[in-house]
C-alpha positions in Angstrom: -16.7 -12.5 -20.1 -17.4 -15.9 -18.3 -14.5 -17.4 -20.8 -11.9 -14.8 -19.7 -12.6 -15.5 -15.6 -12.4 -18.7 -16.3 -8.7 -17.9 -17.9 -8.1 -15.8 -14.7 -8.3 -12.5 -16.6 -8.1 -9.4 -14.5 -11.0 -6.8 -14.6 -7.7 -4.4 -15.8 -7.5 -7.1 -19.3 -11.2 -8.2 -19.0 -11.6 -3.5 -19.9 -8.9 -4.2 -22.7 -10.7 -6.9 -24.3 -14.0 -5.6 -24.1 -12.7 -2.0 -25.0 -14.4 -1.0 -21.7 -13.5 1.2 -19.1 -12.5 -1.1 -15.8 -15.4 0.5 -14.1 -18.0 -0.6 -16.7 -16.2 -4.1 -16.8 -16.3 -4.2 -13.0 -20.0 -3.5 -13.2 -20.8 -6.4 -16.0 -18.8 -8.3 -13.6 -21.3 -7.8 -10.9 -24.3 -7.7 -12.2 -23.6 -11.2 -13.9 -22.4 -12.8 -10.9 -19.0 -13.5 -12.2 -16.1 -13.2 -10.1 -12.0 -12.6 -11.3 -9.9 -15.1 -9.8 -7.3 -12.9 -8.2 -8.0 -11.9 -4.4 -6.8 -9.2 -2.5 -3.2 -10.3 -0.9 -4.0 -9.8 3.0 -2.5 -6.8 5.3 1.2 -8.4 6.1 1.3 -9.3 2.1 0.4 -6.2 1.0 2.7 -4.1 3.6 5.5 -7.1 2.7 5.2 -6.3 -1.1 4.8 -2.1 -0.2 7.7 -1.8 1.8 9.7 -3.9 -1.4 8.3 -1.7 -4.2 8.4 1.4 -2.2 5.7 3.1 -4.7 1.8 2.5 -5.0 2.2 2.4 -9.0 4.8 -0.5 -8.7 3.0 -2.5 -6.0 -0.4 -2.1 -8.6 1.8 -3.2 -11.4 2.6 -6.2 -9.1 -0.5 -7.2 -8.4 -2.1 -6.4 -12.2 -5.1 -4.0 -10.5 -5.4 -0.2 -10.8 -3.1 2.0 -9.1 -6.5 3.6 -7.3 -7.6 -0.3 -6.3 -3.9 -0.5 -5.1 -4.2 2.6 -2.8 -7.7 1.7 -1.6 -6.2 -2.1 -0.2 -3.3 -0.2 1.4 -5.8 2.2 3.4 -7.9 -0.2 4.1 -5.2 -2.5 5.6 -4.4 0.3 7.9 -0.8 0.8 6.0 0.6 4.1 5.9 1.3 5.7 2.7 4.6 7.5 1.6 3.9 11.5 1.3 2.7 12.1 -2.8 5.6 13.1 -4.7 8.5 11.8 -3.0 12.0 11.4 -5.0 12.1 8.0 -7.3 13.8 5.2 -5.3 13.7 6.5 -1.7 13.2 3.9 0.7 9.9 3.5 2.6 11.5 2.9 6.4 8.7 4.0 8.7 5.6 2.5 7.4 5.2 0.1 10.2 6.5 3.1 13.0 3.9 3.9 15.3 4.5 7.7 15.2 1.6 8.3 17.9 2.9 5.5 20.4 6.6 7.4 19.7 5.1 10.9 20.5 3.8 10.3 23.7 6.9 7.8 25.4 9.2 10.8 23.7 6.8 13.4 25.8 6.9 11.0 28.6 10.8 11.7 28.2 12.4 8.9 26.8 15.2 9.6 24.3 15.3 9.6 21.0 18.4 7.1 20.9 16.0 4.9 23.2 13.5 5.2 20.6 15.5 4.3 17.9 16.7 1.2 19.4 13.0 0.3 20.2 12.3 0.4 17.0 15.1 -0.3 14.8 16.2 2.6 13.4 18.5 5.7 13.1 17.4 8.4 16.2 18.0 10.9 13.1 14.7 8.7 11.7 13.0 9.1 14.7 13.6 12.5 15.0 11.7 13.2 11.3 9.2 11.1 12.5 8.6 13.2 15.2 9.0 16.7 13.3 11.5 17.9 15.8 14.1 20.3 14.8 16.1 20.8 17.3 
């Protein structure tokens, strides 16, 4: 195992080699001290590379870990995930919206054209955002 770190194997191919599961190679991992040599990108990186891929599986593909490791970075980042099941190749465009800040300064009475110029995009946008209907 200390051979393939040092060849900056991922837990995902250190599994492979070993015909492990990435949990039981995780836990060699640990309990011999050794570390991979791939760190977690930090929050702008990982929201940068999110917002490109637009899909949790493509961003873990990206970044050679589990989807599950992949999701776990995003919410621990604070990063908003797209709703499960979404069409192939829609566009994330309100991952870094602030739907609570735009709830209360649209109750406060701003517009929704106001909002969308706040925050750079459509007022149709804003208005799914804010689940109005009318």
């Amino acid at each position: 195992m200390a051979a393939l770190v040092a060849r900056e194997y991922t837990v995902a191919e250190i599994a492979r080699e070993a015909d492990v599961t990435a949990a039981t190679a995780r836990s060699w991992l640990k309990r011999h001290g050794l570390v991979t040599g791939r760190a977690r990108p930090g929050p702008a990186e990982l929201r940068r590379r999110y917002v490109k891929l637009s899909s949790i599986a493509a961003l873990a593909a990206e970044l050679d870990v589990a989807p599950e490791t992949a999701r776990r970075w995003l919410i621990d980042a604070g990063i908003e995930l797209l709703p499960r099941g979404r069409q192939q190749g829609a566009r994330i465009v309100d991952v870094d919206v602030d739907v609570k800040d735009l709830r209360m300064r649209r109750e406060a009475g701003e517009s929704l054209r106001a909002l969308a110029a706040a925050t750079g995009r459509d007022w149709r946008t804003i208005k799914r955002l804010l689940g109005e209907t009318k």
